[in-house]
C-alpha positions in Angstrom: 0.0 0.0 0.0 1.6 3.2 -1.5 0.4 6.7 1.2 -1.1 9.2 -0.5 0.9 12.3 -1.2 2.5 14.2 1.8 0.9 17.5 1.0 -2.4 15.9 1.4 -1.6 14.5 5.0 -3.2 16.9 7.6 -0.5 18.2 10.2 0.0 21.5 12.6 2.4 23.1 13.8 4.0 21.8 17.8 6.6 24.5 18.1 7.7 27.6 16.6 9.4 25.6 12.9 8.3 22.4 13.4 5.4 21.0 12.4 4.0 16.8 12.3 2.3 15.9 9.1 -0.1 12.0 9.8 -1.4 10.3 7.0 -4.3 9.6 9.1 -6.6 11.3 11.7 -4.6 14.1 13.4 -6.2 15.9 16.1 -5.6 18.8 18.3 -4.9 19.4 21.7 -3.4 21.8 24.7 -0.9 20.5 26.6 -1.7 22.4 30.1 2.2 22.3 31.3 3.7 23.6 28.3 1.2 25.7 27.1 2.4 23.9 23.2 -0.1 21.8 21.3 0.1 18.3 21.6 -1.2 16.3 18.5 -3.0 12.7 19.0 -2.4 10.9 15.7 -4.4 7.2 14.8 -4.6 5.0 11.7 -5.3 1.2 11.0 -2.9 -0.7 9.5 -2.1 -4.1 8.5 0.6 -6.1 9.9 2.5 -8.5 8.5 1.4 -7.1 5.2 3.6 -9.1 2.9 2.9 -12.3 4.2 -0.8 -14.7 3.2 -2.4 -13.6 6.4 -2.6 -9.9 7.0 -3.8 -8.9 10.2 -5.7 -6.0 11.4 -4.6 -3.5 13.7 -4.5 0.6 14.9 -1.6 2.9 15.2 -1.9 5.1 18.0 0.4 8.2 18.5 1.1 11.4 20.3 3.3 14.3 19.6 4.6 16.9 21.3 7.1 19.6 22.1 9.1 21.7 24.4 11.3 24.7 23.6 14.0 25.7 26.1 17.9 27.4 25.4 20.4 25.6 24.0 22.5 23.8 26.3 25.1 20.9 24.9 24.6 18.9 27.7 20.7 18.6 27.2 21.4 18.0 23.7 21.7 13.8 24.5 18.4 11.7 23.5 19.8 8.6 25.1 20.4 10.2 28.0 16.5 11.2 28.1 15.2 7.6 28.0 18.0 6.5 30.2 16.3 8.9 32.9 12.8 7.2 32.8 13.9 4.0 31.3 13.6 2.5 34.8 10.1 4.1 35.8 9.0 2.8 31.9 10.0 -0.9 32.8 8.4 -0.7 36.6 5.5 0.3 34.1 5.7 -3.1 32.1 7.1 -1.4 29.2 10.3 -3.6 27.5 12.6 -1.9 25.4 13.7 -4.5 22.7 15.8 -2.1 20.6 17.2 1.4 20.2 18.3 2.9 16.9 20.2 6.7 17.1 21.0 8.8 14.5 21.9 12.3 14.0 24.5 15.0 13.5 25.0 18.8 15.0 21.6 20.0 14.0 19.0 17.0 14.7 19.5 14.2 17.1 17.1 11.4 17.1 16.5 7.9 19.2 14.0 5.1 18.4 12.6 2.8 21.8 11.3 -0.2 19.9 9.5 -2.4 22.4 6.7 -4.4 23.8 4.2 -4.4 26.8 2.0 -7.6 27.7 -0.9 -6.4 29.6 -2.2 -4.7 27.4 -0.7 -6.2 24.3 1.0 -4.1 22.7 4.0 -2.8 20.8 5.6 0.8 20.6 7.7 3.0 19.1 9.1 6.1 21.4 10.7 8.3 19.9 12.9 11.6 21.3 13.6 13.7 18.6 16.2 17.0 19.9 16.5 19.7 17.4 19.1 22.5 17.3 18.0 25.7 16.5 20.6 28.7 16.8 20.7 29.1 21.1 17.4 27.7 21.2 16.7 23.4 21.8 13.3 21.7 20.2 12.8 18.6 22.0 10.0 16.0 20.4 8.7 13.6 21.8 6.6 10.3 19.4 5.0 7.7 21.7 3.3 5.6 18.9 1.4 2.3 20.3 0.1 -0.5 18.0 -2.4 -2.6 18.8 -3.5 -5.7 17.3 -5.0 -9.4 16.7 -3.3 -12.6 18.3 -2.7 -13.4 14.8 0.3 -11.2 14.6 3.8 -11.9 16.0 6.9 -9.7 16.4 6.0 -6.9 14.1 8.1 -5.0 12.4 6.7 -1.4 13.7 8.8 1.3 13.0 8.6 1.2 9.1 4.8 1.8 10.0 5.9 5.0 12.3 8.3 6.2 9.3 6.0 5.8 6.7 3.0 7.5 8.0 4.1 10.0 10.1 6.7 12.8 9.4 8.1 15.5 11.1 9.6 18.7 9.3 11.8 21.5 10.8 12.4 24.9 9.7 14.3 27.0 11.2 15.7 30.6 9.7 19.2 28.8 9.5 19.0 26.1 8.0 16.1 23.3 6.7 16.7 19.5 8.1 
């Protein structure tokens, strides 16, 4: 299954150059500590696509953002989860794998895990974006539900094909 077009995927704005783009329902809300919109984002999707037996299931996400200054030492996404990884797991939350990339401008780390009760898998991602003296930090907690039927998705393609992220900043476009 081929997504529609990216201009046609609604989106908004979570912080002053950055917006989230769904292909999918996106909806709208106020985050009461930040003051910044927070964006719930939901789709179905089919697991397991290329194989005889698709089966059924929903993507679940939410977005959000926080400004702040600039500082090099907040500018670490592993060292983000690593301060609530431990609170996560007393949660029932099982982080199975972590992908980082980045460079000077955009740093970015992918939680790829699991929960049993209820069953579930997810895809958190921290998302830290360098903007002159000023630090956009992103958080993308997607949750995928589905049938027994499925085993050991593969659920971050799902995450990158449907959803998308796009900075810019007066300095430069990432």
């Amino acid at each position: 299954m081929t997504p529609r077009p990216l201009a046609e995927w609604p989106g908004a704005e979570i912080a002053e150059g950055v917006a989230f783009q769904g292909d999918g329902s996106v909806t709208l809300e106020a985050s009461a500590q930040t003051g910044l919109p927070v964006l719930a984002f939901w789709r179905p999707v089919l697991h397991d696509e290329d194989s005889r037996y698709p089966v059924a299931g929903r993507m679940d996400c939410r977005i959000a953002a926080s400004e702040g200054p600039f500082d090099a030492a907040d500018f670490d996404p592993k060292a983000r989860h690593e301060a609530v990884a431990e609170a996560r797991r007393e949660e029932g939350f099982i982080d199975m794998e972590r992908l980082a990339s980045g460079n000077d401008t955009v740093k970015q780390l992918d939680v790829i895990g699991r929960r049993n009760a209820p069953r579930s898998y997810y895809v958190l991602s921290y998302i830290m974006a360098r903007d002159g003296n000023r630090l956009v930090d992103v958080r993308r907690n997607c949750t995928f539900t589905f049938g027994s039927a499925a085993s050991k998705p593969d659920v971050l393609p799902y995450v990158n094909r449907y959803t998308k992220i796009t900075f810019a900043f007066a300095e430069q476009d990432t």
